[in-house]
N, C-alpha and C positions, 0 to 999 in steps of 0.2 A: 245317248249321245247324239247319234244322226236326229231324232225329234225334236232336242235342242238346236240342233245346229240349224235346221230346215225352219223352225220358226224363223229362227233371228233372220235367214237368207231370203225366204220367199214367202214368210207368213203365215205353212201350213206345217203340218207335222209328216206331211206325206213329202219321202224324198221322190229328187226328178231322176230317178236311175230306171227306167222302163226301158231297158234296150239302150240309152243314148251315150251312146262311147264319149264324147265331151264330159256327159255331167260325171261319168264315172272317173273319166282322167284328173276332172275335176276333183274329186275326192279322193282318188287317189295323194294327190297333189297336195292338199288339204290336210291327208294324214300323214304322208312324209314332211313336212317342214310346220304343221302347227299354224292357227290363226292367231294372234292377238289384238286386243282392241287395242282404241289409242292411250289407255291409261296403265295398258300391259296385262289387264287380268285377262288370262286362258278365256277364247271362245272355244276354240276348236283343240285339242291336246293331241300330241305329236304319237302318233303308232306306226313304228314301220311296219307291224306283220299286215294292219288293214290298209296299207299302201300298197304295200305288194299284192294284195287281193284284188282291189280295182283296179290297178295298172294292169293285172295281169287280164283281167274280165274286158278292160277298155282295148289292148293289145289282142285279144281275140279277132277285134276286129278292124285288124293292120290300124290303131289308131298309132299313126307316128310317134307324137309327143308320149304315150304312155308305152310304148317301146322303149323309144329313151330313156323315160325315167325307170321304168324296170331293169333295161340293161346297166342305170347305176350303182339300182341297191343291190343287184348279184356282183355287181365289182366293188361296190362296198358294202359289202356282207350286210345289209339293213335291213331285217327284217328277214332274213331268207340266212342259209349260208353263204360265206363268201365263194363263188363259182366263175371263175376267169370264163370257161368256157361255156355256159350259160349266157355270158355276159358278153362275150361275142358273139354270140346267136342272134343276142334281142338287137345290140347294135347293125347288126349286117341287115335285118331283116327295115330297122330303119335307113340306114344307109341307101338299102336299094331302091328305097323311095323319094331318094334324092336331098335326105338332109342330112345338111352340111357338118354338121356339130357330130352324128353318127359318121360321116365318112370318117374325119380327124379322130375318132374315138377309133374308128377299127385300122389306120394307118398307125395308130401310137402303139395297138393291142401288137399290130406286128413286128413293130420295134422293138418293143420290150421284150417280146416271146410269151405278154402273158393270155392264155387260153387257147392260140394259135401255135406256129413253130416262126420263131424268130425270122424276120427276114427284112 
C-alpha cells in the first residue's frame, strides 16, 4: 500500500517518513479519512488503526495537528478504543500549545464531564 501510494506522490517507492513529523502526520491523515481520485476510485484506503500509528509516532514529537487528530480518534473510538480520558490528554497536551480548536475541545471535555470531572 505505502509503495503505491509513494509512487503516485513523489514518484519513488521509498516513503518520506525518516524522522519528519509532517510527513508522518501526513499519513496519518491520509489513513484516517482515505484518498480518492477525481473519478472516485480508492488511491489511498481508509485505516484507522494505521492512523492512530502515525499520529501517534508524529505526536511523539509535540507535532500539534497529530495530537489533535489523535485526541479525536480516542474520543471517537477509531481505530483505538473509545478513551474520554485518553482523549483529554492528547487535547490538553495540544491545547498548551496554543491551538484553538484543542482549547474548545478540552473546555467542551469539561462541560460534559467527559474524561475530566464536570465543571
Amino acid at each position: 500500500m505505502c509503495k503505491t501510494f509513494c509512487r503516485r506522490w513523489t514518484g519513488t517507492a521509498k516513503p518520506p517518513l525518516r524522522g519528519d513529523a509532517d510527513a508522518k502526520a501526513f499519513l496519518g491523515n491520509l489513513y484516517r479519512y482515505g484518498k480518492r481520485s477525481k473519478d472516485g476510485s480508492s488511491l489511498f484506503g481508509q485505516n484507522y488503526t494505521e492512523a492512530v500509528k502515525w499520529c501517534r509516532e508524529a505526536a511523539k514529537t509535540d507535532h500539534v495537528g497529530a495530537e489533535l487528530n489523535l485526541a479525536d480518534m480516542y474520543h471517537q473510538g477509531q481505530g483505538t478504543p473509545q478513551d474520554y480520558e485518553e482523549s483529554v490528554r492528547w487535547y490538553r497536551k495540544a491545547a498548551d500549545k496554543g491551538d484553538d480548536e484543542a482549547q474548545y475541545r478540552v473546555a467542551v471535555a469539561y462541560s460534559l464531564g467527559e474524561g475530566t470531572t464536570k465543571d
